[in-house]
Steps between C-alpha positions, in 0.01 A plus 500: 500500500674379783825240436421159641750462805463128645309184335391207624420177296356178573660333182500075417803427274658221382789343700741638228626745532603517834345756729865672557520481069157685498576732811837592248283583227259719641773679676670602143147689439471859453365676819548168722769637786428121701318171476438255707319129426398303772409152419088367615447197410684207233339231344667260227487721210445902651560697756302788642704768637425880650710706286550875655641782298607888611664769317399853368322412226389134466323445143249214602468403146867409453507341839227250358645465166850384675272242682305373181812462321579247774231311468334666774179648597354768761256344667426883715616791521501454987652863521596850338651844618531758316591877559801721593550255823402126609208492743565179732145375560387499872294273702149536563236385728359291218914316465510385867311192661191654738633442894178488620353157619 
């Protein structure tokens, strides 16, 4: 089976711990090379945050269970690559607004 290579998350959290706290934590996991967390939206008592993982072999399962320990939650799983090297994904007709009047 092929090792999962980048993960995307759409993920609501609390506002503790920080998103650089969180980013930390998921970077100490096994198989995670780099993470980034960008932040969506903030309301009073959450935050909802894209949080985007790459490394060799990322175990989704520990990735989540770093974010439920947190108080978090993955809302959806917006993107995964797997296989010996990352496909970037490429625009289509169906991505770009229709020129035509």
């Amino acid at each position: 089976m092929s090792n999962i290579r980048r993960l995307v998350l759409d993920v609501l959290k609390p506002l503790s711990p920080s998103i650089v706290d969180l980013a930390k934590q998921l970077a100490d996991i096994k198989g995670v090379d780099g993470v980034d967390v960008s932040l969506v939206e903030m309301d009073a008592k959450s935050e909802s945050v894209k949080i985007t993982c790459e490394g060799e072999d990322i175990i989704f399962k520990e990735v989540e269970a770093v974010i439920i320990d947190n108080g978090g939650s993955v809302h959806s799983v917006d993107k995964v690559s797997t296989g010996s090297t990352i496909i970037e994904e490429v625009p289509t007709h169906q991505d770009t607004e229709s020129t035509l009047a």
